[in-house]
N, C-alpha and C positions, 0 to 999 in steps of 0.2 A: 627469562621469559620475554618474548615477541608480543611487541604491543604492535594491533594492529592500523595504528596511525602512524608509527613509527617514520620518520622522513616528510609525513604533511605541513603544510606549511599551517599556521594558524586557521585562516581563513578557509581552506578545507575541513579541516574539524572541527569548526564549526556549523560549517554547509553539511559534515555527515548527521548534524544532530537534528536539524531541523524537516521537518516534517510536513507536506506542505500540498493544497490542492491547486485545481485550477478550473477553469471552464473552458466547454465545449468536450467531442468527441475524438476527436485528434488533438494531441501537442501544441498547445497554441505559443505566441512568439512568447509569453510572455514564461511560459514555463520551462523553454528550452532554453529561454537566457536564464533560469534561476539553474538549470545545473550547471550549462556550461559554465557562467561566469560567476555562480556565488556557490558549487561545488554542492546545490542540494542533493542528497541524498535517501532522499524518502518523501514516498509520494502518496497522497490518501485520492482515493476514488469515491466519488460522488453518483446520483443518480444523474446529476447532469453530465458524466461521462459513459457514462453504461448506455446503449443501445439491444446488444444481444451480445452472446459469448466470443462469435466471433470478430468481430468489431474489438471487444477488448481483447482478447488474445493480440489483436493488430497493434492497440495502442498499447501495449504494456510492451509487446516484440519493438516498438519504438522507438520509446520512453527508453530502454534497455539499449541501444544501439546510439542515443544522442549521447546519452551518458558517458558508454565505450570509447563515442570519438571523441568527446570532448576532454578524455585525458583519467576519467577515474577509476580506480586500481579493480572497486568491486563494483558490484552489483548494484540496479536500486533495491531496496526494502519498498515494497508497491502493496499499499494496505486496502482495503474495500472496506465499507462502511454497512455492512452484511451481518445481522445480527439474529436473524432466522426468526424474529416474530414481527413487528409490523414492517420494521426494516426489511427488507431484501431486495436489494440493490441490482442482482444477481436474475433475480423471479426463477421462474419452477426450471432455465437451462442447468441451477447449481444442486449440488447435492445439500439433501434437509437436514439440517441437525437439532437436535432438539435446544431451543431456546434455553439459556443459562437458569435464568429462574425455575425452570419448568424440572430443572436436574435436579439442582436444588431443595424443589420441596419432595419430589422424589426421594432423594437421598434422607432426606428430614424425616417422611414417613417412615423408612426402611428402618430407623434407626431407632425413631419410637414403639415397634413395634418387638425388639429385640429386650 
């Protein structure tokens, strides 16, 4: 079996594991040196990085590209912070999903009623 760390050096598997935001709307220095030089590999997005869809689309096509040249094998994991009831990070450009809770008790009734 192929582990997919296979050849990293410590200090990359541990930059794949951590998780990590930043401020502003573009890439700022300080989060292009935590891939390039500390191998992060996952990014959480905040309202403080959301403008509108395309602005992010811009920053995550980025974010994706400093990583590439910076040497790492995959992809980032680039998370949003979009939870579809008071959260929405995203506002009405994303598609609505019904809130977790809201499934939930959904599923709850359906099941009482059986």
């Amino acid at each position: 079996m192929v582990n997919y760390t296979d050849g990293m050096t410590l200090e990359e598997q541990i930059g794949q594991l951590l998780m990590v935001g930043f401020w502003g709307s573009t890439p700022s220095q300080e989060i292009i040196d935590l891939i390039q030089r500390y191998h992060v590999g996952n990014i959480l997005l905040f309202s403080r990085n959301v403008r509108d869809t395309r602005q992010v689309l811009e920053l995550t096509q980025s974010l994706q590209t400093i990583a590439k040249e910076a040497g790492q094998r995959y992809p980032l994991l680039i998370a949003i912070d979009q939870e579809n009831g008071i959260v929405q990070r995203l506002g009405e450009a994303a598609p609505y999903f019904q809130a977790t809770w809201r499934w939930g008790l959904s599923v709850q009734r359906r099941l009482r009623t059986k």
